[in-house]
C-alpha positions in Angstrom: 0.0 0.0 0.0 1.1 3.6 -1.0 0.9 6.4 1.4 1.6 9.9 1.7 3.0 12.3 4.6 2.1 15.9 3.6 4.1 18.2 5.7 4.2 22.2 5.2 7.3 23.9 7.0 9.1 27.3 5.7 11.5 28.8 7.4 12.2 28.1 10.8 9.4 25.3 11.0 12.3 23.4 8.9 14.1 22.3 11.9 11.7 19.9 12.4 11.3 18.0 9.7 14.2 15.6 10.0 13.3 14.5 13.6 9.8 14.4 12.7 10.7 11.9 9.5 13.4 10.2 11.4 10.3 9.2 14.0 8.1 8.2 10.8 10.8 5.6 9.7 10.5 3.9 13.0 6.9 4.4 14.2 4.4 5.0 11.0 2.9 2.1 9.4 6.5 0.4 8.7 5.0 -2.0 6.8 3.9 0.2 3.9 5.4 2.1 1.3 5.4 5.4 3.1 6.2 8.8 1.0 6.7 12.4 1.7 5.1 15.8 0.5 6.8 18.6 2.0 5.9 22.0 1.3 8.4 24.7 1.9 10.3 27.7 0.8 13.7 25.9 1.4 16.1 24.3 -0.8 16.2 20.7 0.7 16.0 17.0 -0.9 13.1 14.9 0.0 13.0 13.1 2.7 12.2 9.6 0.9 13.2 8.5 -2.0 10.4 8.7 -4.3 9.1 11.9 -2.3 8.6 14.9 -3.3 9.6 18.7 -2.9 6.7 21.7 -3.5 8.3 24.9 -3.5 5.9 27.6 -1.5 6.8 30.9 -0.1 6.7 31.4 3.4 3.9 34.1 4.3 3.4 35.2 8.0 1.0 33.4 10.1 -1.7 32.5 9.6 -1.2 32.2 5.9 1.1 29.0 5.9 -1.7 27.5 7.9 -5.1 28.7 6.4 -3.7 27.9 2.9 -2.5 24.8 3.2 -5.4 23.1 1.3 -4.7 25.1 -1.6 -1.3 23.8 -1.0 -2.5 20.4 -0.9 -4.8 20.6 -3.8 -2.2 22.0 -6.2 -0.3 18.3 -5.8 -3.8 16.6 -6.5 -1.8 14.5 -9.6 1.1 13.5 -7.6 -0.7 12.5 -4.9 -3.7 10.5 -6.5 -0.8 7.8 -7.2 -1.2 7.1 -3.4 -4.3 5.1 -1.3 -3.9 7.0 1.7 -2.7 10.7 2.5 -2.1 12.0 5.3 -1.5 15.7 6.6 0.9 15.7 9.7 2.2 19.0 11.0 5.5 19.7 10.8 6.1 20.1 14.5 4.7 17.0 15.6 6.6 13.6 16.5 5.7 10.0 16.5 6.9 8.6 19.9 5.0 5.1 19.6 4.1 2.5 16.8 1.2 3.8 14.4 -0.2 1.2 12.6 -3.2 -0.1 10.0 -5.8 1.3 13.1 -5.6 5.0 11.3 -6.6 3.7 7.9 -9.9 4.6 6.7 -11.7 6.7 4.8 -11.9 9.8 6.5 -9.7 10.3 9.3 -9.9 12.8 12.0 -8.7 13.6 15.5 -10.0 14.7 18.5 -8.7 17.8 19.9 -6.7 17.1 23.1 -8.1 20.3 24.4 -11.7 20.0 23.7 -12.4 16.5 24.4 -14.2 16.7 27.6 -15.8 20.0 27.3 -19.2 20.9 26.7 -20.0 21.9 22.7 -20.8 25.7 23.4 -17.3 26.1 24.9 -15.6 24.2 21.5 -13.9 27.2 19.2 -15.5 26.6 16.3 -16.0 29.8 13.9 -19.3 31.6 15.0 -19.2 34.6 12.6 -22.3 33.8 10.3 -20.6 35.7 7.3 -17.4 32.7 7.1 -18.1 29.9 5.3 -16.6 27.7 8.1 -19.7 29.1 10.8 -21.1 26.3 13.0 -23.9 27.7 15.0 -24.1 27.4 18.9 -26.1 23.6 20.2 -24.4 22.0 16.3 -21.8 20.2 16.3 -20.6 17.4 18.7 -16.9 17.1 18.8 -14.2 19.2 18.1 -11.4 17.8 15.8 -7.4 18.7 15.6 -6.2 20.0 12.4 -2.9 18.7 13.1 -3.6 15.4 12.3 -6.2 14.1 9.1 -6.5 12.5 6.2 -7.8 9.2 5.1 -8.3 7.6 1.5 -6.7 9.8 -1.1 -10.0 10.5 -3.4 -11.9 11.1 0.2 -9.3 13.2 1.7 -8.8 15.5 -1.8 -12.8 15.7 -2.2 -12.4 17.2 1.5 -9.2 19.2 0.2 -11.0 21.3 -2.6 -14.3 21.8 -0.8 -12.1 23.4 2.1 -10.0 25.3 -0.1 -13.0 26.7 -2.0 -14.8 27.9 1.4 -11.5 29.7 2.0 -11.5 31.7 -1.3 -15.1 32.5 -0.6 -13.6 33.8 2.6 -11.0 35.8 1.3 -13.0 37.2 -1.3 -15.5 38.9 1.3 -12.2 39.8 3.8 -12.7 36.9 6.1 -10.1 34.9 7.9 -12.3 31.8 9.9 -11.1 32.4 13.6 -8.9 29.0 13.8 -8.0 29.2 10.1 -7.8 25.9 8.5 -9.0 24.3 11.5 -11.9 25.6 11.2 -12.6 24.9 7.5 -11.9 21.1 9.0 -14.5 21.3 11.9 -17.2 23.0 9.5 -16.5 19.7 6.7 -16.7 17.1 9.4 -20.1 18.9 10.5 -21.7 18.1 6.8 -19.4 14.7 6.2 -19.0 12.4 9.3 -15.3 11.2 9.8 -15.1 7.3 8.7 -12.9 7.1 11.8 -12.4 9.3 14.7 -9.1 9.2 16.3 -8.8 10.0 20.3 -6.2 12.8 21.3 -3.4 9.7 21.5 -2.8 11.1 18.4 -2.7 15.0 18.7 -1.4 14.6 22.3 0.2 17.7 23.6 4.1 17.1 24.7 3.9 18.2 28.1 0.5 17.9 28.8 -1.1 15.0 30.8 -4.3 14.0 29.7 -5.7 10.3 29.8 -5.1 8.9 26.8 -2.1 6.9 25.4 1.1 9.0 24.0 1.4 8.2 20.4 1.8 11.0 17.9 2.7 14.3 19.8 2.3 17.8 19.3 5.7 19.1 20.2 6.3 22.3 22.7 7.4 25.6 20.6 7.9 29.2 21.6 5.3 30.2 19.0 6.0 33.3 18.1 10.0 32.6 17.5 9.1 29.7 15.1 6.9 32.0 13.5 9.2 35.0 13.0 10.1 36.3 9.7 14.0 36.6 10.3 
């Protein structure tokens, strides 16, 4: 089976690629022929051997972030020679074995921050003028961006309605309030995930919550990763 790592990291986000890959090689579905789609504005070899570079250049935040379907979608050839995709932040690390559990159609991960709360308090986009709006008492879980995919043709269909809601966005002068996430939470409102990861796989480095630690979300001083210089 074919599958694909989509990765976006420009500038300083690049430092974490290697690690991030290196964990990949040990930890994610070993048994597969696993590729890479990195995204960046840096001169670099792929990671794999058959993977692939997209050149981007870096914008300031959130840019990188809300446009990373359109990112995504532009690489809709090379990535329709794959089953599975899957979109992995760069700043993430596989600390335990992932295996043929995350392979389904449509693949999405509970936020480690939102799993227990009650669905008024989730952060989904309430401005009725974005595309991405979810209304207060919709909705029933609240899912990570950080980690998604599923089935290629599944995943892409996802891909360009997102990145169409976002144009519609931009067009009018709206940003959704957690960008891309968002856009995710609003297409798994209409189009029920085929498999709902627990926060195991979005868990938070130094965060204790009670789930198993599998795929973290590393610590970062936000705004240094995210400076221009």
């Amino acid at each position: 089976m074919k599958i694909c790592i989509i990765n976006v990291a420009t500038n300083k986000y690049i430092k974490f690629i290697n690690p991030l890959w290196q964990s990949i090689r040990k930890n994610f579905l070993i048994n597969h022929q696993v590729e890479s789609l990195l995204f960046t504005n840096h001169d670099i070899n792929p990671v794999t051997k058959n993977g692939k570079i997209s050149k981007i250049e870096h914008e300031p935040f959130p840019i990188p972030t809300l446009m990373r379907y359109h990112y995504i979608d532009s690489e809709f050839e090379y990535l329709s020679e794959f089953d599975y995709c899957f979109y992995l932040d760069a700043d993430m690390f596989i600390e335990n074995k992932v295996d043929e559990e995350i392979l389904s159609e449509l693949v999405a991960t509970l936020h480690p921050g939102f799993y227990n709360k009650n669905i008024n308090n989730f952060s989904y986009d309430r401005n009725p003028s974005s595309t991405a709006f979810i209304n207060f008492n919709d909705g029933s879980k609240y899912y990570a961006g950080g980690f998604q995919g599923g089935a290629t043709k599944k995943y892409l269909e996802a891909v360009k309605f997102m990145k169409n809601n976002i144009d519609v966005d931009l067009s009018n002068g709206i940003i959704a309030e957690w960008h891309d996430e968002s856009h995710w939470n609003k297409y798994l409102l209409q189009n029920k995930p085929t498999l709902e990861l627990d926060p195991s796989y979005c868990y938070p480095e130094s965060w204790s919550i009670p789930f198993n630690r599998i795929i973290l979300a590393l610590d970062k001083n936000h705004e240094e990763v995210r400076r221009l210089d």
